[in-house]
PyMOL CGO cylinders between C-alpha atoms (Angstrom):
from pymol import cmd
from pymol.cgo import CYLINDER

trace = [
    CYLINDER, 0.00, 0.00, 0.00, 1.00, 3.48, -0.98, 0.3, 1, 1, 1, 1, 1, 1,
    CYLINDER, 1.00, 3.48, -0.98, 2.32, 6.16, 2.08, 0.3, 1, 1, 1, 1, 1, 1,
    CYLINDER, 2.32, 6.16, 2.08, -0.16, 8.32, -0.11, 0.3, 1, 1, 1, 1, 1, 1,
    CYLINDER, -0.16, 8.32, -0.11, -3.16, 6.08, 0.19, 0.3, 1, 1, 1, 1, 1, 1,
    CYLINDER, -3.16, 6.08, 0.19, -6.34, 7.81, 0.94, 0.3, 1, 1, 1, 1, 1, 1,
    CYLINDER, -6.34, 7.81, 0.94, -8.17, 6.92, 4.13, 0.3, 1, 1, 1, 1, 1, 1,
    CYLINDER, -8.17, 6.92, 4.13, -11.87, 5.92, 4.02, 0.3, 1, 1, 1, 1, 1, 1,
    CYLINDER, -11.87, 5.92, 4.02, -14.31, 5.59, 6.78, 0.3, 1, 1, 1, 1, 1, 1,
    CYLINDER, -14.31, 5.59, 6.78, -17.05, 2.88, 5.51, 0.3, 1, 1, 1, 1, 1, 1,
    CYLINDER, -17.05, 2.88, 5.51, -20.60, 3.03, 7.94, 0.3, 1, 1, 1, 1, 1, 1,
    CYLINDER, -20.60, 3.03, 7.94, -22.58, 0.09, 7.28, 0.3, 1, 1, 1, 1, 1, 1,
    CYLINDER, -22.58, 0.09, 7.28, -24.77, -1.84, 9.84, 0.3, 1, 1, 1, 1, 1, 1,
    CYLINDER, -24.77, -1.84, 9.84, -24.63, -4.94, 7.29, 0.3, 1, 1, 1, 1, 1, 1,
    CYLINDER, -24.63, -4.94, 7.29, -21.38, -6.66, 7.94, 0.3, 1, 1, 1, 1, 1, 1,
    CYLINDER, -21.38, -6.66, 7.94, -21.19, -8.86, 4.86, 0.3, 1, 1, 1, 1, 1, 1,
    CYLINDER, -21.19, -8.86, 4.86, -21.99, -5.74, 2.70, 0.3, 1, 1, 1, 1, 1, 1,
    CYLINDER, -21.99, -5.74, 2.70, -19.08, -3.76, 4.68, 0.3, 1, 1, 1, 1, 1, 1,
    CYLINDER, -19.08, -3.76, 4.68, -16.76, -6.12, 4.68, 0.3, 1, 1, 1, 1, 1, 1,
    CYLINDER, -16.76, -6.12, 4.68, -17.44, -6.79, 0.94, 0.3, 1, 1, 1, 1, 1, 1,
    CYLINDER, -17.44, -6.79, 0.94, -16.87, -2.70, 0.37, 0.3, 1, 1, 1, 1, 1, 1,
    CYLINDER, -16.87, -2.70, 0.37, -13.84, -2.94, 2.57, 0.3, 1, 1, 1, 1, 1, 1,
    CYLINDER, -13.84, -2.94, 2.57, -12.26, -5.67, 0.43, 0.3, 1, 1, 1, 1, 1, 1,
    CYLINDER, -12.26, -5.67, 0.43, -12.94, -3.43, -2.74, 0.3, 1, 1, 1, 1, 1, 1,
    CYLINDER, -12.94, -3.43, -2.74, -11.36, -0.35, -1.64, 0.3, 1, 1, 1, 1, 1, 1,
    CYLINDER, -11.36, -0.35, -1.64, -8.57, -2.30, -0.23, 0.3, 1, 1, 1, 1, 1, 1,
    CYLINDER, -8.57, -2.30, -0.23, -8.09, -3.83, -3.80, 0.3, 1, 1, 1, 1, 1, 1,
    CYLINDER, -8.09, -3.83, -3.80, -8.45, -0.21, -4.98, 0.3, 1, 1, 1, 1, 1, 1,
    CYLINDER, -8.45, -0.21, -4.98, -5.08, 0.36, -2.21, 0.3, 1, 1, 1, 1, 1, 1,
    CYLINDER, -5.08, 0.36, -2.21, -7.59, 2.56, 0.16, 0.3, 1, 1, 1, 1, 1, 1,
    CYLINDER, -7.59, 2.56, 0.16, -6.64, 2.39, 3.50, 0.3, 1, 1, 1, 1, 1, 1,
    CYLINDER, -6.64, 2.39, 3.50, -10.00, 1.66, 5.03, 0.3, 1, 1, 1, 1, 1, 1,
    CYLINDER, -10.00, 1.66, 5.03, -11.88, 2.64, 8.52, 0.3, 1, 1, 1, 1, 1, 1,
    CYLINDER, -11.88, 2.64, 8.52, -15.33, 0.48, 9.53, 0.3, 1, 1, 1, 1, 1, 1,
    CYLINDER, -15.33, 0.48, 9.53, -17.77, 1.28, 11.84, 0.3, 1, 1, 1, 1, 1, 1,
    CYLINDER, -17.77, 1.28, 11.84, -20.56, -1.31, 12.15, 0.3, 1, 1, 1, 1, 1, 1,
    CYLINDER, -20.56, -1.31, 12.15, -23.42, 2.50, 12.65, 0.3, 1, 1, 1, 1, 1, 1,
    CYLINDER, -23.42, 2.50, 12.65, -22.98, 5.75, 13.74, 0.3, 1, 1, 1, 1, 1, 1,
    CYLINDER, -22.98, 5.75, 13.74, -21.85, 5.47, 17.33, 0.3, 1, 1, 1, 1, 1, 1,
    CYLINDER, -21.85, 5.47, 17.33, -18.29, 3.51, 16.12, 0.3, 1, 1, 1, 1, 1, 1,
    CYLINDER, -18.29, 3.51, 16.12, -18.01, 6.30, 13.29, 0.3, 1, 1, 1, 1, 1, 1,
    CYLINDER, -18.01, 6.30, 13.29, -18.87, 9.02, 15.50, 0.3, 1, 1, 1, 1, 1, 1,
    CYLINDER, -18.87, 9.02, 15.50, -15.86, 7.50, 17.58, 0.3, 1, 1, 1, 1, 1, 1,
    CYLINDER, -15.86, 7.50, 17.58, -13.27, 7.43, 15.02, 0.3, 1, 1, 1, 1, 1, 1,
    CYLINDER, -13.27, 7.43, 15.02, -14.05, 10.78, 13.47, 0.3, 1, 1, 1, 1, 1, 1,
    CYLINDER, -14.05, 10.78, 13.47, -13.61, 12.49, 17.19, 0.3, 1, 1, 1, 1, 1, 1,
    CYLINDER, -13.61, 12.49, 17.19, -10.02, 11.15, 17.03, 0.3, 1, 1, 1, 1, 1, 1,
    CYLINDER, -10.02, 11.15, 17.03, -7.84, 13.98, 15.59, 0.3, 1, 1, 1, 1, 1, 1,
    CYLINDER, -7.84, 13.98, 15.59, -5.16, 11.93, 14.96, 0.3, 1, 1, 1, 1, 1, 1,
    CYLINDER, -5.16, 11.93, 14.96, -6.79, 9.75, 12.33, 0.3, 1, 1, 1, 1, 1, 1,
    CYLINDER, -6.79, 9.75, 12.33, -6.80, 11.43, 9.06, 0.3, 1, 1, 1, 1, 1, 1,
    CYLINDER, -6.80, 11.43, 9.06, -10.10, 10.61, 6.90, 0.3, 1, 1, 1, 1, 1, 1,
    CYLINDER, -10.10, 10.61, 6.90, -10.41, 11.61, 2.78, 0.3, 1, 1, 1, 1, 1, 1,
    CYLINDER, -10.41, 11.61, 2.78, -14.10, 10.52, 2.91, 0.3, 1, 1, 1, 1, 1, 1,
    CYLINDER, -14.10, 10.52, 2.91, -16.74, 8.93, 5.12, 0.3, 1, 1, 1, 1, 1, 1,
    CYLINDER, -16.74, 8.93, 5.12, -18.82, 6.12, 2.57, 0.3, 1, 1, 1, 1, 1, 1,
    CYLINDER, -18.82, 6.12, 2.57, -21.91, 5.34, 4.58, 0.3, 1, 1, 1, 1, 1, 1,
    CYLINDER, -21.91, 5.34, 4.58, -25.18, 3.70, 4.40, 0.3, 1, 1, 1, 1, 1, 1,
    CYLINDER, -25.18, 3.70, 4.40, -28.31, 5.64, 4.59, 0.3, 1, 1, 1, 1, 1, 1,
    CYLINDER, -28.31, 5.64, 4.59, -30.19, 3.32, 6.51, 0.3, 1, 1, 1, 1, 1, 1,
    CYLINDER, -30.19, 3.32, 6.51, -28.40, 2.95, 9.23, 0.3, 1, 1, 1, 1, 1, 1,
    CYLINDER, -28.40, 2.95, 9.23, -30.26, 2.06, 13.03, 0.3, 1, 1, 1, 1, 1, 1,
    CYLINDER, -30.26, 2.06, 13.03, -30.45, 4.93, 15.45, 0.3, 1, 1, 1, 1, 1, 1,
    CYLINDER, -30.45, 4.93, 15.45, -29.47, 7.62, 14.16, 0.3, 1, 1, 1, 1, 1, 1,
    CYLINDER, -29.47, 7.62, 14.16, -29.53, 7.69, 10.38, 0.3, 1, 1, 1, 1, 1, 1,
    CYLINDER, -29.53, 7.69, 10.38, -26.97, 8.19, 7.49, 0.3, 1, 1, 1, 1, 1, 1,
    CYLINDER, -26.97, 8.19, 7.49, -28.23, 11.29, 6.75, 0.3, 1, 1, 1, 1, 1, 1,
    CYLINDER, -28.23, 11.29, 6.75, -27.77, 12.82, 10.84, 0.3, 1, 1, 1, 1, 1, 1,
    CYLINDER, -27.77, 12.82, 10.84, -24.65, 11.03, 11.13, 0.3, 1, 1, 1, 1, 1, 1,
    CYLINDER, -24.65, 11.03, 11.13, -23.44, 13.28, 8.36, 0.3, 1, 1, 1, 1, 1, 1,
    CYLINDER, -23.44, 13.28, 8.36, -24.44, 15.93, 9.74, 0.3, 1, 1, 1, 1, 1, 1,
    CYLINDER, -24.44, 15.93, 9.74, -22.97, 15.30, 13.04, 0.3, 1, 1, 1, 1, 1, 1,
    CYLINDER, -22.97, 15.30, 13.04, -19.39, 14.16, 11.16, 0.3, 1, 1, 1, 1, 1, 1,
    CYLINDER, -19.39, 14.16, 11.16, -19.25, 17.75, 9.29, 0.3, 1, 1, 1, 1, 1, 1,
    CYLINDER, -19.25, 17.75, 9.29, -19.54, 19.55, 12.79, 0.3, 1, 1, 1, 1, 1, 1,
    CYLINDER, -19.54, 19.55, 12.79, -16.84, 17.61, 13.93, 0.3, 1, 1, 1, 1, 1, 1,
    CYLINDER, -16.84, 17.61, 13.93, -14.83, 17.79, 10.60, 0.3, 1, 1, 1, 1, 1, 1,
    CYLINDER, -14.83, 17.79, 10.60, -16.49, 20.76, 8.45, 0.3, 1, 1, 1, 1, 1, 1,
    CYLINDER, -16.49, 20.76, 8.45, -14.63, 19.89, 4.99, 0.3, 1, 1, 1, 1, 1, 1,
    CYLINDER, -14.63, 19.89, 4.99, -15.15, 16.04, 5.16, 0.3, 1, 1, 1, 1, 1, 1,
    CYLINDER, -15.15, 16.04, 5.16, -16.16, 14.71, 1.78, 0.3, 1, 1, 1, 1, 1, 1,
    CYLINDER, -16.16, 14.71, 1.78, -19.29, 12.14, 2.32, 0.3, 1, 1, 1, 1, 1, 1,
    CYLINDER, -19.29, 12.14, 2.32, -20.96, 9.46, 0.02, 0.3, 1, 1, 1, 1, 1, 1,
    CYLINDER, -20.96, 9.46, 0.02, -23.91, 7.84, 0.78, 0.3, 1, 1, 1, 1, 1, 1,
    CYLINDER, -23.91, 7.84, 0.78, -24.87, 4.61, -0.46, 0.3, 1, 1, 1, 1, 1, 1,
    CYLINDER, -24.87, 4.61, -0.46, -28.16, 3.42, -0.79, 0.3, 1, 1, 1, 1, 1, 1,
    CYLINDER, -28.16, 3.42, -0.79, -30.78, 1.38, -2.45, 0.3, 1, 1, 1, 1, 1, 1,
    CYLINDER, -30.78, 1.38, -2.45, -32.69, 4.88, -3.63, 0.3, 1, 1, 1, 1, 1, 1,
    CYLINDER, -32.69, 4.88, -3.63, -30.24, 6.41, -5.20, 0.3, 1, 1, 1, 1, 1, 1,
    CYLINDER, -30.24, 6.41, -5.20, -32.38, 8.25, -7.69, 0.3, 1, 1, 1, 1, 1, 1,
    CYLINDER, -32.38, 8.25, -7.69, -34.98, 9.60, -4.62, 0.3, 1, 1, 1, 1, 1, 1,
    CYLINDER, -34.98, 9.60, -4.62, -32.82, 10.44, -2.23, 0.3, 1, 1, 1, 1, 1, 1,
    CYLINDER, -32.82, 10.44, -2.23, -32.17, 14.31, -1.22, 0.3, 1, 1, 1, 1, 1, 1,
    CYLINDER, -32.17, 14.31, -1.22, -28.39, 14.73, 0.06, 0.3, 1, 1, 1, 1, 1, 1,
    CYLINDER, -28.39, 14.73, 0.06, -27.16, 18.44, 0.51, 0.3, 1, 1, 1, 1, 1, 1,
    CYLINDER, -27.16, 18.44, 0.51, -25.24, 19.77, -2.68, 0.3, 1, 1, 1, 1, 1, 1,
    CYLINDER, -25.24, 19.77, -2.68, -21.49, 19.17, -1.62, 0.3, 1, 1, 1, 1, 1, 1,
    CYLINDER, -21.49, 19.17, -1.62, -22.34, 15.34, -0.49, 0.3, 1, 1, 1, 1, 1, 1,
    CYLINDER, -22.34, 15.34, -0.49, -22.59, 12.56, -2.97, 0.3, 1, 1, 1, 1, 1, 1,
    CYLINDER, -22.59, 12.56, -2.97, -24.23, 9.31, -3.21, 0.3, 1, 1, 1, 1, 1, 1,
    CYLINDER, -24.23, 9.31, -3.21, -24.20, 6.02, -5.20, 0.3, 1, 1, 1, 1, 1, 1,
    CYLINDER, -24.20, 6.02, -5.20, -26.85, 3.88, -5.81, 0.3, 1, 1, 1, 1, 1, 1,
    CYLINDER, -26.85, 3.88, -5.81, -27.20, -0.16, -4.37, 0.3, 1, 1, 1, 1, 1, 1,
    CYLINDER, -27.20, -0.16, -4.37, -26.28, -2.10, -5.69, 0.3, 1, 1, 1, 1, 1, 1,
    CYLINDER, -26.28, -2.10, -5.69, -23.32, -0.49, -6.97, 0.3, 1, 1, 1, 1, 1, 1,
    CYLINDER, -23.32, -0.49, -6.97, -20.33, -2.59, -9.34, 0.3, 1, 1, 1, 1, 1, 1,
    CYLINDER, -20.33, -2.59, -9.34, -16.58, -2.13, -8.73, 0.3, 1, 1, 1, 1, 1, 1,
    CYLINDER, -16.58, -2.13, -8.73, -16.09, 0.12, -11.20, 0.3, 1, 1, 1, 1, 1, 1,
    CYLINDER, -16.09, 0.12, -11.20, -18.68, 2.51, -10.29, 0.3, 1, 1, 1, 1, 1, 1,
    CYLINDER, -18.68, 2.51, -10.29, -17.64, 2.86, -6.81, 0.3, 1, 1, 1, 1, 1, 1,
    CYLINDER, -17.64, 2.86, -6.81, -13.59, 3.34, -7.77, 0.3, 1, 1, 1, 1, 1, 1,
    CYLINDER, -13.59, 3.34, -7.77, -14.32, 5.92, -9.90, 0.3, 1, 1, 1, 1, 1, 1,
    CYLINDER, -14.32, 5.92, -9.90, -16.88, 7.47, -7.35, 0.3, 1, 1, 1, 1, 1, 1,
    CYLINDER, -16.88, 7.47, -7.35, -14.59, 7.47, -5.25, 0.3, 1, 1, 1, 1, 1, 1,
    CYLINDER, -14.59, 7.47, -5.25, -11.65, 8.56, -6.86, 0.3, 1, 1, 1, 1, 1, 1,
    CYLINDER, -11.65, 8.56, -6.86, -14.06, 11.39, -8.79, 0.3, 1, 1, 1, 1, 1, 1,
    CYLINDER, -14.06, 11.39, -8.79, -14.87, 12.80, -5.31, 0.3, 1, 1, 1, 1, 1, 1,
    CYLINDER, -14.87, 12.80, -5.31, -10.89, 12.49, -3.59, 0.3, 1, 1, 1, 1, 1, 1,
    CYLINDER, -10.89, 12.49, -3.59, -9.39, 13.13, -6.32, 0.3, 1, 1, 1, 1, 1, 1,
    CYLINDER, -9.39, 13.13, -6.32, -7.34, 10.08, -6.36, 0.3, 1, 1, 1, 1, 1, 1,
]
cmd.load_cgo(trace, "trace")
C-alpha cells in the first residue's frame, strides 16, 4: 500500500456488505476505517489523529440515520467529503457538496466514485 493512500471511513450496519466494500477499496489500495453504525463512526471521526479523505456510509443505518450522522461528522470535521450509499439512489435528497451512489453499486462505479470525489 502506498504512504499516499487515501483513508476511508465505511458506515454500514450490514457486515457482509461492509466487509465486501472494505475488500474493494482495499483492492483499490484505500486504506479503510469500519464502523458497524454511527456510534463507532462518530468514535473514530472524534479522534484527531486519524486522518479521513471521505466517510462512505449507508443511509439506513439504526439509530441515528446516514443522513444525521453526516451531519454530526461535518460539525466535527467541516470539509469532510461524504458518500452515501443506498438502495434509492435516484430519490434520495443529500445536501449539494455530499454525494451518493446507488445499491447495488459494481466495482467500477464505486472506484471511480470514489476517486471522482478524492481526487485520487
Amino acid at each position: 500500500m502506498s504512504a499516499t493512500a487515501s483513508t476511508i471511513l465505511v458506515v454500514e450496519d450490514d457486515a457482509i456488505v461492509r466487509m465486501l466494500i472494505v475488500d474493494v477499496l482495499e483492492e483499490l489500495e484505500f486504506k479503510v476505517l469500519e464502523a458497524d453504525g454511527s456510534e463507532q463512526a462518530l468514535e473514530v471521526l472524534k479522534d484527531v489523529n486519524q486522518h479521513i479523505d471521505l466517510m462512505m456510509t449507508d443511509v439506513g443505518l439504526p439509530i441515528m440515520d446516514g443522513r444525521q450522522l453526516a451531519s454530526e461528522a461535518r460539525i466535527l470535521r467541516p470539509a469532510l467529503p461524504i458518500l452515501f450509499a443506498s438502495g434509492y439512489a435516484e430519490t434520495i435528497e443529500v445536501p449539494a457538496d455530499m454525494h451518493v451512489i446507488g445499491k447495488p453499486f459494481s466495482i467500477d462505479q464505486l472506484r471511480d466514485k470514489v476517486k471522482g470525489i478524492i481526487g485520487a
